[in-house]
N, C-alpha and C positions, 0 to 999 in steps of 0.2 A: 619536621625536616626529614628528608628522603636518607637511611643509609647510601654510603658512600659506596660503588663499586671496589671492588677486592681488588685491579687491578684497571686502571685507566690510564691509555698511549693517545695524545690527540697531537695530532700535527705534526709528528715527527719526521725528521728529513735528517738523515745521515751522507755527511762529503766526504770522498777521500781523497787526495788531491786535485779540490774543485771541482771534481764529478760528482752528482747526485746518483749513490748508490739507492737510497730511501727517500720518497717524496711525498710528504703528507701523508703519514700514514698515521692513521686512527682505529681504538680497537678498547673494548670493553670489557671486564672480564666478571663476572658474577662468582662467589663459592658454589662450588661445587662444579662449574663449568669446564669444560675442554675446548681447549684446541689445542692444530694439528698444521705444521709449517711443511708445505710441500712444496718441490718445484726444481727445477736444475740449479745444480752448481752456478752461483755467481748471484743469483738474483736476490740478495739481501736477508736471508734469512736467519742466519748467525750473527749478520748485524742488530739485528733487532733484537734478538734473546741479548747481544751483549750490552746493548741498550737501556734494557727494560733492567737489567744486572746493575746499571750505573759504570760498565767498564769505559764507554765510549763518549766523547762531549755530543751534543745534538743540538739541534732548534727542536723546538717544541717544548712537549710536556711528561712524563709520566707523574705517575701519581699512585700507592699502593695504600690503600683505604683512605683515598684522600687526604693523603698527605704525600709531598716533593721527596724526594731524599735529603734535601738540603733543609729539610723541614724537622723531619726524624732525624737526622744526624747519619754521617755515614755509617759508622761503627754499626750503629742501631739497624739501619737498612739492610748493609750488608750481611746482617746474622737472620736477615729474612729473605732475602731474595738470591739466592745464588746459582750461577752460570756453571753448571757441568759439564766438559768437553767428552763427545763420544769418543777421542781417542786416549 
């Protein structure tokens, strides 16, 4: 059985009062891997970091070594995965 990606987003879609700020968004993450959120103001990219954090409800999925947050337990997730605001 194949290791689990270090970090897996599939189908996520974030609303903010009924509006689709994020729509399907999917994205893999391997150790040792980078990425890099570019783009103007507005376009959903601190939603997603707060997302992949467990701050925000969503449709979809994340998953951090294959496993839910609701899987690891929040406590547990959250002393792995945490959202640091650049201000």
């Amino acid at each position: 059985m194949p290791t689990p990606s270090l970090l897996q987003v599939e189908d996520v879609t974030v609303a903010v009062a009924g509006a689709p700020i994020l729509e399907g968004v999917s994205l893999s993450l391997e150790p040792g891997d980078r990425l890099g959120l570019t783009g103007p103001s507005g376009l959903g990219k601190t939603s997603l970091l707060r997302v992949i954090a467990g701050l925000d409800p969503i449709s979809g999925t994340v998953r951090l070594r294959g496993q839910a947050p609701e899987d690891l337990g929040w406590p547990a997730y959250r002393r792995r995965v945490v959202l640091i605001s650049q201000r």
